[in-house]
N, C-alpha and C positions, 0 to 999 in steps of 0.2 A: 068388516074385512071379509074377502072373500078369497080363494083358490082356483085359478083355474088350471086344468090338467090336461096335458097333449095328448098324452096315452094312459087307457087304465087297460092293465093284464089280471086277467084271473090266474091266482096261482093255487089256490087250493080250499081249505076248509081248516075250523078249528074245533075243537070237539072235544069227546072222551072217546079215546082207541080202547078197544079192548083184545083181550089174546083169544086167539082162535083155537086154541087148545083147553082152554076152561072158559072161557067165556065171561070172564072177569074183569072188570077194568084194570086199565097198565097204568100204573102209578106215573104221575108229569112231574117234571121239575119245577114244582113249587108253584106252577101257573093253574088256574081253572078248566084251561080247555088246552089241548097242546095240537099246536097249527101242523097240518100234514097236505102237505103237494100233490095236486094231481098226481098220476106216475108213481105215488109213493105205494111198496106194496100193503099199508097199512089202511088203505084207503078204504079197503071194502070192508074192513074193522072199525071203521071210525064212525059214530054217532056226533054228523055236524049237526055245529048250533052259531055256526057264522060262518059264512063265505069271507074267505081273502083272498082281497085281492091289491095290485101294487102298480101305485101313484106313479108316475115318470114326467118331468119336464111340468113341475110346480111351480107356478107366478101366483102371489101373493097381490090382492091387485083392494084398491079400495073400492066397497059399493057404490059411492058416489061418482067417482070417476068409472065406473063399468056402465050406470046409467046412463050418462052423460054420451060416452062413447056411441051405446047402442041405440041412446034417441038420432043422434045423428043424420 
């Protein structure tokens, strides 16, 4: 199986935020890295360790039939 996508949007990064008044990481809600949006003003706080970004207009398409299509 494969995916294929009409639009991919960057929307931001996932990381450990820390506070800019100690310099300490900001505790997440229970997750490893906590996802912050471009824009967001915690950005210039954030130590990313993955880009995210957001899938739009996904078909689910099988390998065999994508081959097929693109020997054409």
């Amino acid at each position: 199986m494969a995916v294929l996508v009409e639009d991919v949007t960057v929307w931001g990064v996932a990381g450990i935020v820390y506070a800019p008044d100690t310099l300490k990481p900001v505790p997440s809600d229970g997750e490893q890295f906590t996802p912050v949006a471009y824009g967001d003003r915690r950005i210039p706080w954030t130590l990313a360790c993955r880009e995210v970004v957001a899938l739009n207009g996904c078909t689910v398409v099988s390998l065999e039939d994508l081959a097929q299509q693109t020997a054409a």
